[in-house]
C-alpha positions as CSV (number, residue, x, y, z in Angstrom):
1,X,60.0,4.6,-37.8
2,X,57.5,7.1,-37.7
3,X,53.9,6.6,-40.3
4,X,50.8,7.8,-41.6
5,X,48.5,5.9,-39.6
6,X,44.8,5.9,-40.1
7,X,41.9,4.8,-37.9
8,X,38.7,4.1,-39.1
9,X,36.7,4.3,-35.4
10,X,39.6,6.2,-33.0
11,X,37.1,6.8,-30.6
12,X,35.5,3.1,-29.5
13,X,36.3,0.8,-26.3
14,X,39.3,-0.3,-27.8
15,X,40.3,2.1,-30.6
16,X,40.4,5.2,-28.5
17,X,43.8,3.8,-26.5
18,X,45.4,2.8,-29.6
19,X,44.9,5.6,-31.2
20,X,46.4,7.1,-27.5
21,X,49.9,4.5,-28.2
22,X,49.8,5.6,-32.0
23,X,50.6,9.1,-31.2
24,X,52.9,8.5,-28.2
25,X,55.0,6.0,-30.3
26,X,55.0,9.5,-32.7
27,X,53.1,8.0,-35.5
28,X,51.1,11.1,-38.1
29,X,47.4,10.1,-37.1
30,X,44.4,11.0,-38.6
31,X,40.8,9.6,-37.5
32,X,38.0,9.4,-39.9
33,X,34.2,8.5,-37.8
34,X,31.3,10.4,-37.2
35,X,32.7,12.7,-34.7
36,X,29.9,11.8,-32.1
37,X,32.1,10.4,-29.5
38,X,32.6,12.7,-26.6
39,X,36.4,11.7,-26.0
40,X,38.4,14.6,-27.0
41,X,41.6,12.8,-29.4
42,X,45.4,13.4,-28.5
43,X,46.9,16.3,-29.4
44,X,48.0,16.6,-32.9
45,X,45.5,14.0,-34.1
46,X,43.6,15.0,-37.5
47,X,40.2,14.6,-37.6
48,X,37.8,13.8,-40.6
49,X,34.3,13.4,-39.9
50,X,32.2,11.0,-41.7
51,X,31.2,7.5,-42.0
52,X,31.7,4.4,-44.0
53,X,28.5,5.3,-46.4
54,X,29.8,9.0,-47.2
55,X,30.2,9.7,-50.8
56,X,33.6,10.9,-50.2
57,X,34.4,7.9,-48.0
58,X,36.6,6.4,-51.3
59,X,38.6,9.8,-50.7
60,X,40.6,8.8,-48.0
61,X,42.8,5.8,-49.9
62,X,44.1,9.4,-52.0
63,X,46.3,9.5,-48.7
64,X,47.8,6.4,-49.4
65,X,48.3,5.6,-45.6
66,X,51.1,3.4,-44.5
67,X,48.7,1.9,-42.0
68,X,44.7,1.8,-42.0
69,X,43.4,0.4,-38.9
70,X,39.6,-0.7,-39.6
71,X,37.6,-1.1,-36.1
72,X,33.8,-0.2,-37.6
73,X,33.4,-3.3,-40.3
74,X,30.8,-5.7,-39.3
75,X,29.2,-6.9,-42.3
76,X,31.3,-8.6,-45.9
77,X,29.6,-5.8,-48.0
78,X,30.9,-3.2,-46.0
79,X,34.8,-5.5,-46.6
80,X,34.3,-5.8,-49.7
81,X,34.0,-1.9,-50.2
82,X,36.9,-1.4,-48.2
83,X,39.1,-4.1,-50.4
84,X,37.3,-2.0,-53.4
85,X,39.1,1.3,-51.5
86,X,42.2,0.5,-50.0
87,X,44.1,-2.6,-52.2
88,X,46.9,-1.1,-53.9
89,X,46.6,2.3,-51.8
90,X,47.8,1.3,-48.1
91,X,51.1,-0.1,-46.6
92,X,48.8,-2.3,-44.2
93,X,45.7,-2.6,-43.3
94,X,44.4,-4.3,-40.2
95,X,41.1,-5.4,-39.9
96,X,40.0,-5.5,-35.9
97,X,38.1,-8.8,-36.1
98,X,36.9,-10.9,-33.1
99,X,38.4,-13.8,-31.0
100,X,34.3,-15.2,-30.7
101,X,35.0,-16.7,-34.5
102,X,36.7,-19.8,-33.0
103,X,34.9,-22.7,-32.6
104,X,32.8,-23.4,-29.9
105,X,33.6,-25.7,-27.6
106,X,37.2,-24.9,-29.1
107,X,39.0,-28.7,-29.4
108,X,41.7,-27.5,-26.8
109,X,41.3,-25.4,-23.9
110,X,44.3,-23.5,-24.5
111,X,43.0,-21.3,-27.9
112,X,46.0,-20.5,-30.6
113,X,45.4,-18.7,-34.5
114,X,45.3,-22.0,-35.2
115,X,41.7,-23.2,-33.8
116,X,39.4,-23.6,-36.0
117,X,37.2,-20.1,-37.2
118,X,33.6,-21.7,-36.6
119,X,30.9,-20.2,-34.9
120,X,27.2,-21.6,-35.7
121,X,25.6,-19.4,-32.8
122,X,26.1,-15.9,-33.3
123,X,25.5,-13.9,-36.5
124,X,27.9,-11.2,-35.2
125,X,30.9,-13.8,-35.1
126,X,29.9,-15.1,-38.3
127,X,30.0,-11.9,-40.0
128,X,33.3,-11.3,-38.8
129,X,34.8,-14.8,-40.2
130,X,33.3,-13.7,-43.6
131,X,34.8,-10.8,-43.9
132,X,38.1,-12.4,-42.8
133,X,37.6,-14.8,-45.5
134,X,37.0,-11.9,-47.8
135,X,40.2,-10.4,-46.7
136,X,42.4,-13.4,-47.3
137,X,41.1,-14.1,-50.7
138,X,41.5,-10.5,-52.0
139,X,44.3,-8.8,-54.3
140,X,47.1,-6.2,-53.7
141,X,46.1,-5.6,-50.3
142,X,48.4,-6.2,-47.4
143,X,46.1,-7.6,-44.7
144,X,46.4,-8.1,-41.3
145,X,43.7,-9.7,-39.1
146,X,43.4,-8.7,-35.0
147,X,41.1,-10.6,-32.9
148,X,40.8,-9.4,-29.7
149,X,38.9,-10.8,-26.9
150,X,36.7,-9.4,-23.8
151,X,38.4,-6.0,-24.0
152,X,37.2,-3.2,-20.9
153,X,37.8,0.1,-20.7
154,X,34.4,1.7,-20.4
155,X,31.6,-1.0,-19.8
156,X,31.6,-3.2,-17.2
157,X,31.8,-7.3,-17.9
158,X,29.0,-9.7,-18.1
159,X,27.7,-12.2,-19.7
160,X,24.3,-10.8,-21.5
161,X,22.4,-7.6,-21.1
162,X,22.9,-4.1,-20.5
163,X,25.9,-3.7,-17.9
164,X,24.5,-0.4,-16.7
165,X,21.5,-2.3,-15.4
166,X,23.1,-5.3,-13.8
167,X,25.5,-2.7,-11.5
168,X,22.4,-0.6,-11.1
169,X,20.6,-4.5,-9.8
170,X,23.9,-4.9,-7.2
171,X,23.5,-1.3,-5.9
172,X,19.9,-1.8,-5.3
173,X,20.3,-5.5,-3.2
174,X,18.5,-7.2,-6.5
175,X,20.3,-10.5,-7.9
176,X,22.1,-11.2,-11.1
177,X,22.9,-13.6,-13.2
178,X,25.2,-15.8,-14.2
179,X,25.3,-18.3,-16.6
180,X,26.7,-21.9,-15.6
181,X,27.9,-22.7,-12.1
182,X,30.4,-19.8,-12.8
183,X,33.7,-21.5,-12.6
184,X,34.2,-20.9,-16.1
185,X,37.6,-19.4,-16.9
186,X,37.2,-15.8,-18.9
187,X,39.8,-13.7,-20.2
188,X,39.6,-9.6,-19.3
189,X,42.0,-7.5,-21.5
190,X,42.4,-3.8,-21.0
191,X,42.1,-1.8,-23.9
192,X,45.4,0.2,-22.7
193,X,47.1,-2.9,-22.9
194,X,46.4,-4.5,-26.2
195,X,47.1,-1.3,-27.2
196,X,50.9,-1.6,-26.7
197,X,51.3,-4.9,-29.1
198,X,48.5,-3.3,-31.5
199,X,50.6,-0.6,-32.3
200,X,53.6,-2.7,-32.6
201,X,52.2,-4.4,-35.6
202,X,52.4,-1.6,-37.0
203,X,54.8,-1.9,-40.3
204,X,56.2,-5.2,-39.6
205,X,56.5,-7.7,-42.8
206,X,56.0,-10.6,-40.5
207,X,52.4,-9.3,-39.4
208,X,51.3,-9.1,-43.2
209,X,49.0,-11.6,-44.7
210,X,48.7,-13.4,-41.1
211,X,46.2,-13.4,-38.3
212,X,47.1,-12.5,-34.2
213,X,45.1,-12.5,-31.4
214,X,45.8,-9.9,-28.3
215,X,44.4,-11.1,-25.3
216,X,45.6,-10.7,-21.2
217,X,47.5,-14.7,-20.1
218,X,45.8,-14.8,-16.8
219,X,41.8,-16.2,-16.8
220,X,39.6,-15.6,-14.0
221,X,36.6,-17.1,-13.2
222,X,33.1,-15.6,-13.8
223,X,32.1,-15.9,-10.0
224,X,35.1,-13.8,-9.3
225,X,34.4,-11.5,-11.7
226,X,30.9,-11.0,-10.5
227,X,32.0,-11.0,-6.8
228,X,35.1,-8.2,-7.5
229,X,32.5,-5.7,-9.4
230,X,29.8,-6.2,-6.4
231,X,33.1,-5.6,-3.7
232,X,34.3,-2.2,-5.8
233,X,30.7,-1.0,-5.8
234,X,30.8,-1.2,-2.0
235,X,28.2,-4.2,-2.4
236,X,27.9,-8.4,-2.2
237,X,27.1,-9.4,-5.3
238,X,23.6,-11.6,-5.2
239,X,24.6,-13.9,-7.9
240,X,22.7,-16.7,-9.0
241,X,23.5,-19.5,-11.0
242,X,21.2,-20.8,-14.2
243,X,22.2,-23.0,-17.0
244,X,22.7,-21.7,-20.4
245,X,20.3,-23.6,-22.4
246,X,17.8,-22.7,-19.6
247,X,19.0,-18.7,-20.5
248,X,18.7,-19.0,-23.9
249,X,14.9,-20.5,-23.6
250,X,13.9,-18.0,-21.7
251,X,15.8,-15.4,-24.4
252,X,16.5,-17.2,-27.6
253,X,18.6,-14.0,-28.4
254,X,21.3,-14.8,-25.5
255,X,22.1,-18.0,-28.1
256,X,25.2,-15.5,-29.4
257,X,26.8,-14.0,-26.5
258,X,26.3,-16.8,-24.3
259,X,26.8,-20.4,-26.0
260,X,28.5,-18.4,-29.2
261,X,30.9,-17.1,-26.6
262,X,30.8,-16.0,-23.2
263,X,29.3,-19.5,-21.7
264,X,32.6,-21.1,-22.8
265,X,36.3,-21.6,-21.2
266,X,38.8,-18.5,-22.7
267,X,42.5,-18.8,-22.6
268,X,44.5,-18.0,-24.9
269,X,48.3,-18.6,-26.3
270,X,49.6,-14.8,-27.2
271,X,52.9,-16.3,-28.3
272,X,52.3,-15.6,-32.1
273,X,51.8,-11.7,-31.4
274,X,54.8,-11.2,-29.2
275,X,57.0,-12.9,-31.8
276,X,56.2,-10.1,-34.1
277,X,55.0,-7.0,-31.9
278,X,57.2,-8.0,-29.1
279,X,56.8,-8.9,-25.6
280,X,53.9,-7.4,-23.6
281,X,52.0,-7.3,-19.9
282,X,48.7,-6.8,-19.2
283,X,47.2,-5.8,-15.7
284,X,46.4,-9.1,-13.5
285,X,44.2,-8.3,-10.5
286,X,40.7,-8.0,-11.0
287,X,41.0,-4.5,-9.1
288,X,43.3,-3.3,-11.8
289,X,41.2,-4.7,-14.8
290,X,38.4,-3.5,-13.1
291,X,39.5,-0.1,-12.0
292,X,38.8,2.2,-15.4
293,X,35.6,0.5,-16.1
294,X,34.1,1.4,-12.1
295,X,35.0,4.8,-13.0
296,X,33.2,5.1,-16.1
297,X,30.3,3.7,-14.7
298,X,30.4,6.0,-11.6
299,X,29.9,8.6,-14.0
300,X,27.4,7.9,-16.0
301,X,25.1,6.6,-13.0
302,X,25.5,10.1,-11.3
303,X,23.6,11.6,-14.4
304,X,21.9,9.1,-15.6
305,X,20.8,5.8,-13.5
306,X,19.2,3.3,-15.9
307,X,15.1,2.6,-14.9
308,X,14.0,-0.8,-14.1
309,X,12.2,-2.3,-17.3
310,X,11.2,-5.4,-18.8
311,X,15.0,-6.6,-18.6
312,X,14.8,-5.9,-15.1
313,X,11.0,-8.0,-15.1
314,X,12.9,-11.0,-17.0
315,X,16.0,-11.3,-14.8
316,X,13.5,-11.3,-11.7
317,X,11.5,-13.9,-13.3
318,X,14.4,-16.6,-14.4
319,X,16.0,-15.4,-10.6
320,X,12.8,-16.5,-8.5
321,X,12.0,-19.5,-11.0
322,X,15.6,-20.7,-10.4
323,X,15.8,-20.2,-6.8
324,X,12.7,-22.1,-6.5
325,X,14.5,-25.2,-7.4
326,X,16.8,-24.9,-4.3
């Protein structure tokens, strides 16, 4: 059945191919952000520029959309204005949350909806989990919560930093890092594929007033996915191996991405969302995960190739201190 859909975002890493499977699954969408994203949207796609601080921002639940699909709140004041908005005015809304709320170390290593929502190490994940809270304690609004994980499409994955530079480091013979002995398991998604079960949330009474994760089944470990972006860029990835505590010393703001997420095992049960948005792949191979995000980066280091800085001075510094111990 065809709906009003509307996406707050539409244009982001992971938004942009959902709005892509909105529109081919022949949904009416309409994106509301700032219009500064240089993809151009689907055909037929209506566009309202603005952003979540606009006076007329209140406007949009006049629409009374069958689906809102929120992918730019961060914060519980900016929730609590969209509960303010939408209760009473939308079929569903889905709130794009993050799978870095569960605990960490999570108490199994296979991670359901049902592990705990505790993160003491990053202020981004703990954001999230209070505006989830906010969510599931408000009125006459039919909620549903999404938490993806690692999700590429245009930035390459690593652990902290600015991807840009670290490819630009591998083209140049320089080392990177990685945190651990790199045997962790880490879960890559696609943002084409969680896109398929996204959209099939759409207007389904058992995805109300319940929380779903969409992540890819298969882990790989971070010394392959190191190793796999150095082979695709035509290079051997230098990697070299430092523990996370030492990391977060040396960077006391690598304390979120790192132990709040990234320096942690990542696999994940996606039974709950195929019950409800049916069955779904996602791409295996490294290559194919990898594939759309090599591309992107192609292009933008053919205009504009990232300087070395003091990122680059700090990542040669923990590099020669660690390889001094042998």
């Amino acid at each position: 059945m065809a709906m009003n859909v509307l996406f707050i975002g539409g244009t982001g890493q992971i938004s942009y191919p959902c709005v892509e499977r909105a529109v081919a699954q022949g949904h009416a969408v309409t994106v509301y952000n700032r219009g500064k994203r240089p993809d151009e949207l689907p055909a037929g796609v209506t566009s309202i520029v603005g952003d979540l601080t606009s006076p007329d921002y209140a406007d949009l639940a006049k629409a009374n959309y069958d689906v809102v699909c929120q992918f730019i709140v961060f914060t519980p004041d900016q929730m609590a204005r969209d509960i303010e908005v939408f209760a009473g005015h939308c079929g569903q809304y889905i709130f794009i949350s993050s799978a870095s709320v569960y605990e960490k170390p999570a108490r199994h290593y296979v991670i359901t909806e049902n592990t705990p929502a505790i993160n003491p190490y990053w202020p981004y994940s703990q954001a999230k989990i209070a505006c989830e809270n906010l969510l599931i304690a408000s009125s006459n609004l039919a909620w549903t919560i999404v938490r993806p994980s690692h999700t590429v499409r245009t930035g390459l994955p690593i652990m902290m930093g600015d991807s840009d530079v670290m490819a630009r480091r591998m083209l140049d013979g320089e080392p990177t890092i990685v945190a651990g002995d790199g045997n962790t398991p880490w879960t890559l998604t696609r943002s084409v594929d969680l896109a398929v079960p996204f959209v099939g949330l759409f207007g389904k009474p058992a995805a109300l007033h319940d929380t779903f994760h969409i992540t890819n089944d298969r882990a790989h470990i971070w010394n392959d996915i190191q190793t796999a972006i150095g082979r695709l860029l035509g290079v051997e990835a230098k990697i070299v191996h430092v523990p996370t505590d030492t990391l977060v010393r040396y960077n006391p703001e690598w304390i979120g991405p790192l132990t709040g997420d990234k320096a942690w095992t990542a696999i994940f049960d996606n039974s709950k969302v195929k019950s409800v948005a049916g069955d779904f792949t996602c791409a295996q191979s490294l290559d194919e995960i990898l594939a759309e995000p090599i591309a992107h980066l192609k292009q933008r280091l053919a205009t504009n190739r990232p300087p070395k800085g003091e990122f680059d001075a700090l990542v040669d510094r923990i590099c020669a201190a660690q390889s001094a111990l042998g």
